[in-house]
C-alpha positions as CSV (number, residue, x, y, z in Angstrom):
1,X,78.5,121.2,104.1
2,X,81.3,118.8,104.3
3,X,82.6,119.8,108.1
4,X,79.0,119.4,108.9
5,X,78.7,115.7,107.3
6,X,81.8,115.4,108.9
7,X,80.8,116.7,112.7
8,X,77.7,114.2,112.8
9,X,79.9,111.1,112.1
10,X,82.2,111.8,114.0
11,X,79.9,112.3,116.6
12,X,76.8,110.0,116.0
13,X,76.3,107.1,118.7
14,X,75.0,104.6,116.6
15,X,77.7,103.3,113.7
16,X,75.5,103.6,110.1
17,X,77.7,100.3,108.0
18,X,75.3,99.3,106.1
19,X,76.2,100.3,102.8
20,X,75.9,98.2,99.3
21,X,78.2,98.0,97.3
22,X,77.4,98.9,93.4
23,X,77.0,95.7,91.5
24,X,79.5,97.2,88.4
25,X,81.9,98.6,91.3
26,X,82.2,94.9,93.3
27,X,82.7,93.3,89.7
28,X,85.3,95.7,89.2
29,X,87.2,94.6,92.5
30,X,86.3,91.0,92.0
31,X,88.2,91.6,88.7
32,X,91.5,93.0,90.5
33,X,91.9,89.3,91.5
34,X,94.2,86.6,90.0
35,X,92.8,83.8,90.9
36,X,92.8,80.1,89.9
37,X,89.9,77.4,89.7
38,X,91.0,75.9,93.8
39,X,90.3,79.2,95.4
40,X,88.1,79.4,97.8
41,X,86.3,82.9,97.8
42,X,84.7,84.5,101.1
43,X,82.5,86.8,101.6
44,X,81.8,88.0,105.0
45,X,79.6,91.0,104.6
46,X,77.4,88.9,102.3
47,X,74.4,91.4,102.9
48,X,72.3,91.3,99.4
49,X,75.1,89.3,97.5
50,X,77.0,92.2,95.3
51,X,79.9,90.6,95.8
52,X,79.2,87.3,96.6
53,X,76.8,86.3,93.9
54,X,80.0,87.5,91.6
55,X,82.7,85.8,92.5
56,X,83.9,83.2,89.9
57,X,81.6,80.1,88.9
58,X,84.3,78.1,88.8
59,X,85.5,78.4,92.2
60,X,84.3,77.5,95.5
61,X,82.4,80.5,97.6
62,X,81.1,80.7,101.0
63,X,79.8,83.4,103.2
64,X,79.0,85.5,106.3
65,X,75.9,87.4,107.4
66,X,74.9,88.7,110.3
67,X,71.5,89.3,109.0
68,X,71.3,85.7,108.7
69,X,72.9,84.8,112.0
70,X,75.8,83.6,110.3
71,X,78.5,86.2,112.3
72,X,81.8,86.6,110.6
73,X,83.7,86.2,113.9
74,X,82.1,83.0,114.6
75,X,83.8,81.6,110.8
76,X,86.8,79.4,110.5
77,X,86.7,78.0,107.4
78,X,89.6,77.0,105.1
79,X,89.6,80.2,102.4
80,X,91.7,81.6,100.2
81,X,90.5,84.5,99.2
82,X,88.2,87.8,101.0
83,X,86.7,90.2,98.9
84,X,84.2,92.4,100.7
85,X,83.2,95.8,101.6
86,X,83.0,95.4,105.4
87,X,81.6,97.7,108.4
88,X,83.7,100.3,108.9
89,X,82.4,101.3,113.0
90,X,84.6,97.5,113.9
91,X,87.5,98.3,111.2
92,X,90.2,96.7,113.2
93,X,89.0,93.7,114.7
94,X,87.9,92.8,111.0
95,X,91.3,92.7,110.1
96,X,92.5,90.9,113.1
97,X,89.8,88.3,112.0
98,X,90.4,88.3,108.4
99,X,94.4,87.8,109.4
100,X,93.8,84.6,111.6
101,X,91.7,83.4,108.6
102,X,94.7,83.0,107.1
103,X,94.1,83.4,103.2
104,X,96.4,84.5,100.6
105,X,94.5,87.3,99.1
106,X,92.2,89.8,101.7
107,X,90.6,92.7,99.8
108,X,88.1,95.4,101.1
109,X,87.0,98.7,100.3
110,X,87.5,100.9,102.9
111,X,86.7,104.6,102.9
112,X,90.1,106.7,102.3
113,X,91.0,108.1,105.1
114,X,90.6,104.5,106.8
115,X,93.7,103.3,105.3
116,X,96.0,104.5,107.8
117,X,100.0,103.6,108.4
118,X,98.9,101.6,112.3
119,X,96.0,99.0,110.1
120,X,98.9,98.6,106.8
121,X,101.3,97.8,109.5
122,X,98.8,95.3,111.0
123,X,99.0,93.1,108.2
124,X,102.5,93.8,107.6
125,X,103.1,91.7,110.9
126,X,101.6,88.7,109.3
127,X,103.7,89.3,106.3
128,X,100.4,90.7,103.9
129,X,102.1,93.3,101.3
130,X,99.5,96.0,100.2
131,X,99.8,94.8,96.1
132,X,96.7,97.4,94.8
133,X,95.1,100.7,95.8
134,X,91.8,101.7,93.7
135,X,90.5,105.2,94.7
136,X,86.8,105.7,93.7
137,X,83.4,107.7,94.2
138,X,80.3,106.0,94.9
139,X,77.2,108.4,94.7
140,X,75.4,109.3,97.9
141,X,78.4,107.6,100.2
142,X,80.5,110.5,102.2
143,X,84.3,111.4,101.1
144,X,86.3,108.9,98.7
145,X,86.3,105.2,99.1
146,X,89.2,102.7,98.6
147,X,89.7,99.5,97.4
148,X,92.7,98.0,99.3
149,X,94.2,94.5,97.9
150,X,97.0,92.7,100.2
151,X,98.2,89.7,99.6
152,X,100.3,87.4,102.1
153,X,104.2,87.1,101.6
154,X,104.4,89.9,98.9
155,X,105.9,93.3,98.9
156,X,103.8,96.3,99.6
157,X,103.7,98.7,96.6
158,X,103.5,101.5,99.3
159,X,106.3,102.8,101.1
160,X,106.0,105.6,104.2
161,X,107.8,106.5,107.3
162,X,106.9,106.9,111.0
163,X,108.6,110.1,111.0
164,X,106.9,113.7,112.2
165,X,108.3,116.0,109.9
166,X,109.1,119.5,111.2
């Protein structure tokens, strides 16, 4: 069942990223967060607001949504913070993105297997240490999912190597 799941992603031509977020599981990541009252919180997957209409009163929010012809790559706003659940089909140049955004804290949930040693090292070039790793299961998604927390100029929790091993 899985290989077959597995066999039509891989080889679909259309990329399937819509995919809510749980309310109680984007609370939960919103939660990782130390924050203070100046931060300004983005969403750029904004979509039906799980995140978004979550993020603290107190702080300043704004959003993306292509839905709402307001594209993400088209942003470049002053932010502090991204918390999102972003389409997984354009993975990397939504880090690229996020990086040049320039904010302190950029977390996602990814699927698993899309954290991979080449994106980690992507925003270990900018100096963005990978601080928190949440594993979890959403019902009716495929495989595992992720929630990956990096914050700029701290040290990655994670360590690995390059090596093959033989």
């Amino acid at each position: 069942m899985n290989s077959e799941i597995s066999h039509k992603i891989k080889n679909r031509t259309n990329a399937n990223d819509i995919f809510i977020t749980p309310l109680k599981l984007s609370k939960y990541a919103i939660d990782m967060i130390d924050y203070d009252n100046n931060d300004i919180w983005y969403d750029p997957f904004k979509n039906n607001g799980s995140y978004y209409n979550q993020y603290p009163i107190e702080c300043e929010k704004k959003y993306s949504e292509i839905l709402e012809n307001k594209d993400f790559f088209d942003f470049n706003e002053n932010i502090t913070i991204i918390c999102s659940n972003p389409p997984y089909s354009i993975l990397d140049t939504v880090i690229e993105k996020s990086i040049s955004l320039k904010p302190k804290i950029i977390q996602y949930l990814i699927g698993v297997n899309n954290l991979t040693a080449r994106r980690i090292e992507m925003f270990e070039k900018h100096n963005y240490g990978l601080v928190n790793i949440h594993l979890c299961k959403v019902f009716k998604w495929y495989g595992m999912s992720i929630i990956v927390q990096f914050e700029k100029d701290k040290e990655s929790i994670l360590t690995y190597d390059r090596i093959v091993w033989k």
